[in-house]
C-alpha positions as a Python dict, from the first residue, in 0.01 Angstrom:
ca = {
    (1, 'X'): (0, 0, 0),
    (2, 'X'): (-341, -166, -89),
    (3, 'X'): (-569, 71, -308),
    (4, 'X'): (-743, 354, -207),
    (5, 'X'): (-1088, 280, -30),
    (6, 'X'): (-1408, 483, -164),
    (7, 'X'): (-1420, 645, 181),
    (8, 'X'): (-1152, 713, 438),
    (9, 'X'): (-1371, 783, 844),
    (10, 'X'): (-1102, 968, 973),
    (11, 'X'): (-1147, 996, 1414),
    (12, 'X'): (-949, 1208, 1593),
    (13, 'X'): (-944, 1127, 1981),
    (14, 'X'): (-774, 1222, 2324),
    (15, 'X'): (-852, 954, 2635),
    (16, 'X'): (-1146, 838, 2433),
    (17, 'X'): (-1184, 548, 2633),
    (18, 'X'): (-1577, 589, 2793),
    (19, 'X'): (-1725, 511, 2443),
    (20, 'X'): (-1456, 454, 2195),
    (21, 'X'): (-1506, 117, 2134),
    (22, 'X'): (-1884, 195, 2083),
    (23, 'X'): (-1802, 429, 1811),
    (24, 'X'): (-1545, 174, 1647),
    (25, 'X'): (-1793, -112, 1653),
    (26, 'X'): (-2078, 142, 1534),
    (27, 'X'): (-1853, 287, 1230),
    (28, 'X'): (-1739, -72, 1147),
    (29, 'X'): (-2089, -208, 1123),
    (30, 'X'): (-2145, 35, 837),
    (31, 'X'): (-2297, -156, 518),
    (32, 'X'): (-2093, 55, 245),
    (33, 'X'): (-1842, -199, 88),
    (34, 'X'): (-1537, 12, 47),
    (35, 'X'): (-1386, 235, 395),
    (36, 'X'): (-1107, 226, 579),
    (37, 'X'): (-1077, 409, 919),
    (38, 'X'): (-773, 626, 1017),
    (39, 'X'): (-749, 726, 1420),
    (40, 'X'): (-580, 1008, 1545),
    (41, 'X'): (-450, 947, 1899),
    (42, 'X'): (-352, 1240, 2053),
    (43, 'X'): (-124, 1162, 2348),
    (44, 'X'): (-411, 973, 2526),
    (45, 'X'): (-289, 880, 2870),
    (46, 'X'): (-574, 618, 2902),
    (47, 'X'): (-703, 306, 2787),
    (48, 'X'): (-764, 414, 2430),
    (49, 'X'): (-424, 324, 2273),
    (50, 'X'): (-476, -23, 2429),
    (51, 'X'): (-853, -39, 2284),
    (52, 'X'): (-783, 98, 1937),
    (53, 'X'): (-448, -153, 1929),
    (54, 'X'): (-732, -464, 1972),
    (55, 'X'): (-962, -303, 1690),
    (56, 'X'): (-639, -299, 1489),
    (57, 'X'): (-550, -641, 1524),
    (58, 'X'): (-859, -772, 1457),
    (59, 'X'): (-967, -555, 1160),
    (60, 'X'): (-733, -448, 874),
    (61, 'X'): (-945, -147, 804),
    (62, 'X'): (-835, 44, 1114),
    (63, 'X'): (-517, 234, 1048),
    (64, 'X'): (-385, 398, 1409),
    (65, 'X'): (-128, 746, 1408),
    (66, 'X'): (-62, 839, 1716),
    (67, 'X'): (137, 1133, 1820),
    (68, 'X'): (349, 1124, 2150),
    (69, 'X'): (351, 1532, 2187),
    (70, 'X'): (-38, 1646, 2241),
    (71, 'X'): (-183, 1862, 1949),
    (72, 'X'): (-465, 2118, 1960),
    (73, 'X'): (-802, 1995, 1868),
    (74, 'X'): (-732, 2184, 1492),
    (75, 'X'): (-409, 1974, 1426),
    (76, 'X'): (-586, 1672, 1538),
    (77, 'X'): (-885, 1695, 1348),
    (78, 'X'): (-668, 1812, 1010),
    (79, 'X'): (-397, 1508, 1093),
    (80, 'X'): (-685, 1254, 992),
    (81, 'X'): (-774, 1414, 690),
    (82, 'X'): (-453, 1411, 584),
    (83, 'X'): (-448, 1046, 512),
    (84, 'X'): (-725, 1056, 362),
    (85, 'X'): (-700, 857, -15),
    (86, 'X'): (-1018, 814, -143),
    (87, 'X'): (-1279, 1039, -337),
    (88, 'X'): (-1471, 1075, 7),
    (89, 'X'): (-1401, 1136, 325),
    (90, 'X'): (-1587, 1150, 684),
    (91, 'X'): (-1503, 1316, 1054),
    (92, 'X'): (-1597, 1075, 1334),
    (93, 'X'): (-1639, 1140, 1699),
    (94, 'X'): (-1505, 913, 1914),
    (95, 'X'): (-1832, 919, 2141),
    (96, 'X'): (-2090, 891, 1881),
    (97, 'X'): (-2275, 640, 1695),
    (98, 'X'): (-2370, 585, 1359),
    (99, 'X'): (-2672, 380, 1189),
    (100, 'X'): (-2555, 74, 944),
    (101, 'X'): (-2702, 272, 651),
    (102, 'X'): (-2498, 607, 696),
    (103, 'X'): (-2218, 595, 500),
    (104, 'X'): (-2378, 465, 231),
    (105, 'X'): (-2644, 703, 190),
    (106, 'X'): (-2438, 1018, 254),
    (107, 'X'): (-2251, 849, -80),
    (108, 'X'): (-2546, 762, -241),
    (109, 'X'): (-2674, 1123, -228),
    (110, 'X'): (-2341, 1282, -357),
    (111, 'X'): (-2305, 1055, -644),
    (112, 'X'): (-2699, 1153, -750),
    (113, 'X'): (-2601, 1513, -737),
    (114, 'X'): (-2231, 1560, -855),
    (115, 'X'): (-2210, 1965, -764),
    (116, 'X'): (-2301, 1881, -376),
    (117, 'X'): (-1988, 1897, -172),
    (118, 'X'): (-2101, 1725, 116),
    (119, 'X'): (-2440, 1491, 251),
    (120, 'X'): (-2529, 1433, 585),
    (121, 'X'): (-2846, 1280, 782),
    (122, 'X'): (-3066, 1395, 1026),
    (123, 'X'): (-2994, 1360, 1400),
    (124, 'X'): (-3059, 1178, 1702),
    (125, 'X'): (-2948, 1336, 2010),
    (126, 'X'): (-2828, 1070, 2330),
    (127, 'X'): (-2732, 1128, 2648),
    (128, 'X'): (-2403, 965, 2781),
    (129, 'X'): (-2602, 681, 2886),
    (130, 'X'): (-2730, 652, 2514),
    (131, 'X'): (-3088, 735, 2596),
    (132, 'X'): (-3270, 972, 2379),
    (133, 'X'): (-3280, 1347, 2476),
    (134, 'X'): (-3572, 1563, 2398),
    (135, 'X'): (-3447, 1862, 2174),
    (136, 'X'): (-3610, 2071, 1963),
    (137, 'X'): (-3550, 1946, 1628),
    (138, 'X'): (-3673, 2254, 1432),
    (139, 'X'): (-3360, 2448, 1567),
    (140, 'X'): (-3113, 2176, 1611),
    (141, 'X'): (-3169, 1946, 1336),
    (142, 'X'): (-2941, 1964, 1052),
    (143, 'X'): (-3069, 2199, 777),
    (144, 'X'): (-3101, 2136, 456),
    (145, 'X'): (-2856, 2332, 296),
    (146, 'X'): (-2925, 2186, -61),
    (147, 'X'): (-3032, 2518, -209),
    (148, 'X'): (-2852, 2647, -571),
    (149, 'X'): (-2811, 2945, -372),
    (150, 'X'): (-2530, 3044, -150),
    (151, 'X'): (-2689, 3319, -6),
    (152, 'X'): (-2997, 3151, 123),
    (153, 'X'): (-2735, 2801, 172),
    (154, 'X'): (-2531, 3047, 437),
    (155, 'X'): (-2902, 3216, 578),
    (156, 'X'): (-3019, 2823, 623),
    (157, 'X'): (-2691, 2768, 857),
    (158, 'X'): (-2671, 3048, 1004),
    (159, 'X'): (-3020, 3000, 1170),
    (160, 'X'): (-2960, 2697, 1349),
    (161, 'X'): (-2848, 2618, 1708),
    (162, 'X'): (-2599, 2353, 1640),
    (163, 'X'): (-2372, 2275, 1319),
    (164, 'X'): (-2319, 1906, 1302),
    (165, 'X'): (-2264, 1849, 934),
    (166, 'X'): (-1944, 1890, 971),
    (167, 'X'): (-1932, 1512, 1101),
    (168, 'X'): (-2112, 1410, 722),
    (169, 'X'): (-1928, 1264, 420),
    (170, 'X'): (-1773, 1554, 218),
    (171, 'X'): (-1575, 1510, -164),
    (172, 'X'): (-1200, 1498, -63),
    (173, 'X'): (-1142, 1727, -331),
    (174, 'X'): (-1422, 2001, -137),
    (175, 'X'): (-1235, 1964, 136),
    (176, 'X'): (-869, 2015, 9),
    (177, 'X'): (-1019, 2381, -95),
    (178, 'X'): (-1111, 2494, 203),
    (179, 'X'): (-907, 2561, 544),
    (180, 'X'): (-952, 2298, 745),
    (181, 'X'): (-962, 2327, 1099),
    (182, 'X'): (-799, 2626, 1231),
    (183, 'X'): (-757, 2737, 1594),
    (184, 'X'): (-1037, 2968, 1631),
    (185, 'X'): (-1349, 2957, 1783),
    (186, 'X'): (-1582, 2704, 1624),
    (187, 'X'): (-1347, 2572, 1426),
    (188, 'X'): (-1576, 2335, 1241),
    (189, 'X'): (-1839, 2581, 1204),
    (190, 'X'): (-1590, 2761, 949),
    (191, 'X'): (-1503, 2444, 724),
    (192, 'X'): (-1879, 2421, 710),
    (193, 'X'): (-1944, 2772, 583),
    (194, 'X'): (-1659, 2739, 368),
    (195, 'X'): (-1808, 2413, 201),
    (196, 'X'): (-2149, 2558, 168),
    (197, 'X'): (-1952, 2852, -15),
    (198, 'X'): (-1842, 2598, -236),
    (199, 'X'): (-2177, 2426, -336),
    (200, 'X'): (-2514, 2278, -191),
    (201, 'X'): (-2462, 2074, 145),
    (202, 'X'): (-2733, 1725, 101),
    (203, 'X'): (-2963, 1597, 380),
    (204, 'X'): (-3084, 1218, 376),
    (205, 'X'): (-3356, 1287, 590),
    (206, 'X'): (-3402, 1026, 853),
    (207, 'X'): (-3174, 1062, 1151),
    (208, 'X'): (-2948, 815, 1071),
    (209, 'X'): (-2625, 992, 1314),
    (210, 'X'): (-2706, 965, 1727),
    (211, 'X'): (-2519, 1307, 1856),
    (212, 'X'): (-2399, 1234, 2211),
    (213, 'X'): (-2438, 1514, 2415),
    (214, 'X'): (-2339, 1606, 2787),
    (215, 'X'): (-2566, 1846, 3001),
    (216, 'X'): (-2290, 1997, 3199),
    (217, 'X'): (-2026, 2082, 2859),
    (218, 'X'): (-2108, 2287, 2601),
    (219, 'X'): (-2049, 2192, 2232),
    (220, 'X'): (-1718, 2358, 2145),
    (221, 'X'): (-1572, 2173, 2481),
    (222, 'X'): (-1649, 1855, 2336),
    (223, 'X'): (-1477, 1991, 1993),
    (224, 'X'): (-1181, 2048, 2210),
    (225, 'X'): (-1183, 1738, 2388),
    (226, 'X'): (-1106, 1519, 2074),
    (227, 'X'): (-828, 1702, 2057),
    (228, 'X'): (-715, 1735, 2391),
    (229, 'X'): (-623, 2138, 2421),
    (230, 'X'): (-898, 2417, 2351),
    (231, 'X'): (-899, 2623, 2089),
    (232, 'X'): (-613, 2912, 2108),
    (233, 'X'): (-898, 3177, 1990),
    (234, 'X'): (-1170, 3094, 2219),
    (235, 'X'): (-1269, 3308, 2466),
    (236, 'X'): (-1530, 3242, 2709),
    (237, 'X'): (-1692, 3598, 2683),
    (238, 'X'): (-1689, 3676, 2373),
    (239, 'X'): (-1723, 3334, 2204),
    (240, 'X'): (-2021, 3416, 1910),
    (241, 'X'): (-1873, 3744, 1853),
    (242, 'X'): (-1552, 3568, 1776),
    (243, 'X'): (-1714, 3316, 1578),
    (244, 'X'): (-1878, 3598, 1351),
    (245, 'X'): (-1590, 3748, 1334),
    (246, 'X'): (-1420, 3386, 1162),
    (247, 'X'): (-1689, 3328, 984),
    (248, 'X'): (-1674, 3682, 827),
    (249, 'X'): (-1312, 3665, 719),
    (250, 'X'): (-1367, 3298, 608),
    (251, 'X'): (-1634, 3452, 358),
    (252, 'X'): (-1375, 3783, 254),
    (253, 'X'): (-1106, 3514, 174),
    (254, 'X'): (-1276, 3323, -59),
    (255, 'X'): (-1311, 3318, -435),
    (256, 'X'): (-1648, 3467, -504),
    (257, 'X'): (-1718, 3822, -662),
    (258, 'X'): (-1685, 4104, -430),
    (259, 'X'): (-2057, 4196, -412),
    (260, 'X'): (-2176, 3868, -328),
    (261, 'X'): (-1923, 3848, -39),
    (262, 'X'): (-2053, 4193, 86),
    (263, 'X'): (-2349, 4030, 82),
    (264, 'X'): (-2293, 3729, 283),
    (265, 'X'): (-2105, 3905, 464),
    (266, 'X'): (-2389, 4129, 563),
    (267, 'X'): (-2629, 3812, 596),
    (268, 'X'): (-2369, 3698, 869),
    (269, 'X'): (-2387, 4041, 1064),
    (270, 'X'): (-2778, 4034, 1011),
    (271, 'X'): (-2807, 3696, 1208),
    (272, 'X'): (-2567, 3733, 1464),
    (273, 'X'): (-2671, 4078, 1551),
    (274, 'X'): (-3000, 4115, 1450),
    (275, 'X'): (-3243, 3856, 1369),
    (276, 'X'): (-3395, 3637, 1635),
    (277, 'X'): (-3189, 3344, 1563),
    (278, 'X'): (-3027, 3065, 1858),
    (279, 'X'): (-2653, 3279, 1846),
    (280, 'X'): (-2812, 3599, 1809),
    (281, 'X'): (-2896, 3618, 2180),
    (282, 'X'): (-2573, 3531, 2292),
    (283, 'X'): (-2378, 3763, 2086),
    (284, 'X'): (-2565, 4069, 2148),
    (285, 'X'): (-2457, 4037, 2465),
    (286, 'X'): (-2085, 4015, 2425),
    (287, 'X'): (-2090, 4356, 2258),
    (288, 'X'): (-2041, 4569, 2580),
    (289, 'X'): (-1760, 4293, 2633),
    (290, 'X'): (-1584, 4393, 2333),
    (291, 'X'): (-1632, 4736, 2361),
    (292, 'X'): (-1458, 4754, 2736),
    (293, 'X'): (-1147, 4508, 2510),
    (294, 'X'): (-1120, 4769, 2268),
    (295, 'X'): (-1056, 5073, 2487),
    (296, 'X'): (-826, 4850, 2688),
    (297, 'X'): (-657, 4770, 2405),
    (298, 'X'): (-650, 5086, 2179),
    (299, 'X'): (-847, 4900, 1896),
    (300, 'X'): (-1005, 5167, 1728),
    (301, 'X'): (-1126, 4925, 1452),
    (302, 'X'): (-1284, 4692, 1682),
    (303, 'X'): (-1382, 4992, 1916),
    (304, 'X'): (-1578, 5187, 1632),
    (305, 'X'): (-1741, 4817, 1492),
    (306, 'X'): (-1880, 4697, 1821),
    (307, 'X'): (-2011, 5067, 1943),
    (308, 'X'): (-2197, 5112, 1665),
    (309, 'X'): (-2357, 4782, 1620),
    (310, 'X'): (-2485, 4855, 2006),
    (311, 'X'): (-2640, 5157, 1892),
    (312, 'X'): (-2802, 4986, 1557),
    (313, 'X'): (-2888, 4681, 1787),
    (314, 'X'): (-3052, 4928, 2055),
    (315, 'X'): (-3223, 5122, 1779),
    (316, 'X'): (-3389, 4799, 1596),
    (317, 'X'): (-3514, 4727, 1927),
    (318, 'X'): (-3700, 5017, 2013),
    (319, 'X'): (-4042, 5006, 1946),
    (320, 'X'): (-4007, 5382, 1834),
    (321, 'X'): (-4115, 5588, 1559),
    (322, 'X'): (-3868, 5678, 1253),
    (323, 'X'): (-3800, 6000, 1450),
    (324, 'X'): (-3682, 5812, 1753),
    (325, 'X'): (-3484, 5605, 1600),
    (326, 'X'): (-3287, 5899, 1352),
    (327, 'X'): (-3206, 6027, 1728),
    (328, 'X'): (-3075, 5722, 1856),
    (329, 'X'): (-2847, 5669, 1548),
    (330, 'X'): (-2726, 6045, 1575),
    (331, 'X'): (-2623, 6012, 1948),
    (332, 'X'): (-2475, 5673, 1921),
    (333, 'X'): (-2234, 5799, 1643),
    (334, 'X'): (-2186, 6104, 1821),
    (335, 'X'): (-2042, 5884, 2144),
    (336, 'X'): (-1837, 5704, 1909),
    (337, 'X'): (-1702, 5970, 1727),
    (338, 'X'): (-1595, 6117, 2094),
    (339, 'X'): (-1470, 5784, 2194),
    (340, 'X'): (-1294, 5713, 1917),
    (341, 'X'): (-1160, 6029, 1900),
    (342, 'X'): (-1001, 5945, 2318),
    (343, 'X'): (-842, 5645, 2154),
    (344, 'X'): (-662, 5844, 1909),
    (345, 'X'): (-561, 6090, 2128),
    (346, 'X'): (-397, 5797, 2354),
    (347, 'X'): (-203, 5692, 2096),
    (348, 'X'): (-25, 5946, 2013),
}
């Protein structure tokens, strides 16, 4: 086994062939002196075992696994990281493409500032074609997330439209502490809140990482795509609900001190619910979704949690006086107490 390389690109992929060997040549091209690239192949039933076998031959940094039995997107993505060897390591799309200077200044970064867990770039966004698309920067951009603090680190994320650091160089060792990719709903959404838990997230400013991105799938498809099965928690109605709802346990599960976790914890709830931010929409109107689920289901937990955020959600939103709002707050909890108390009543 030749030594471990600085920084493993690990690239999960399922029927990758439009623009894998794009992203191969791109992520080969890169100027850092010391990676090796491991490829997932998930079952692909097209040209890409054929393509990645050429890269192979022809470059000794390419190292292929390919399973015969297709994995979820989760399994996939955590089956490259698994081989990782070196001190860094790097998710790769198998549709996107990557300036000659990335690695190296995603490294470059870390290694200036040894408590960052992870560096990234700014973005370009392309079409399929690989023409630029017009999108507002301010709310799709990466963040910087660079902040001592892990409050305002999670606020930062939490305000943004699209999470794509999760495709930037992160310490191996960062990594092996959190939970990887796990079959919920924006699964790398959660290993990025549970690095910037960890310690400041980096951003080399210039857009150094072209984002491909397809008008007619959203973003979590094209998660799910690498992998070649969706996600076993997503659910098409109530997606940002459930995402709050992983990102909130992701926060309770971790090591910091209790009051700082009811904090973030609150900071999560605050911009999904509350604030105007790009999810907030979105999830405010799942809640009537998950209400209807709960009854269905008997879930007095989830029944109680979703009715009264409608009736906090309904309050903040009336222009009213104090006064009107006090009454608000008394009749929603008087409608869930009386609900609630139906759902006890059918369980006995």
């Amino acid at each position: 086994m030749p030594s471990a390389p600085h920084v493993t690109i690990g690239l999960p992929t399922h029927n990758g062939e439009p623009f894998l060997a794009a992203a191969l040549e791109s992520l080969l091209a890169q100027d850092h002196p010391d990676f090796e690239i491991v490829v997932s192949d998930n079952a692909s039933t097209d040209a890409t075992p054929a393509i990645l076998r050429s890269f192979a031959e022809r470059d000794p940094r390419i190292r292929i696994d390919r399973s015969e039995a297709i994995l979820t997107a989760a399994a996939n993505f955590n089956r490259v990281f698994e081989a990782a060897r070196g001190p860094y390591f790097m998710w790769a799309a198998d549709d996107d493409l990557w300036d000659a200077a990335y690695v190296r200044r995603c490294v470059e970064a870390l290694e200036a500032r040894p408590i960052a867990v992870m560096a990234c770039t700014g973005i370009r966004f392309i079409d399929p074609s690989g023409a630029p698309r017009d999108i507002d920067l301010g709310r799709y951009d990466n963040p910087d997330l660079s902040s001592r603090s892990v409050v305002e680190r999670v606020r930062r994320l939490l305000r943004r439209g699209g999470w794509y650091q999760v495709y930037g160089v992160a310490r191996t060792a960062a990594l092996q502490q959190t939970h990887l990719f796990q079959d919920v709903y924006g699964p790398d959404v959660v290993v990025v809140l549970e690095l910037a838990l960890l310690g400041p997230i980096l951003k080399v400013p210039e857009p150094l990482f072209s984002y491909r991105q397809y008008p007619d799938r959203t973003e979590r498809t094209r998660v799910d795509r690498q992998g070649g099965v969706g996600d076993a928690g997503t659910v098409a109605a109530v997606r940002m609900t459930r995402l709050q709802e992983s990102l909130s346990e992701a926060v309770r599960r971790s090591a910091l001190s209790a009051p700082l976790r009811i904090r973030l914890v609150a900071e999560i709830l605050r911009a999904v619910f509350l604030d105007d931010t790009p999810i907030g929409g979105v999830a405010r109107r799942e809640i009537e979704t998950r209400i209807r689920q709960a009854r269905r289901d008997l879930d007095l937990s989830a029944y109680a949690k979703f009715s009264a955020l409608k009736w906090v959600v309904a309050a903040r939103a009336a222009p009213a006086a104090s006064r009107r709002l006090a009454t608000r707050v008394r009749r929603g909890a008087g409608r869930i107490r009386r609900g609630a108390g139906r759902i006890r009543r059918r369980l006995r």
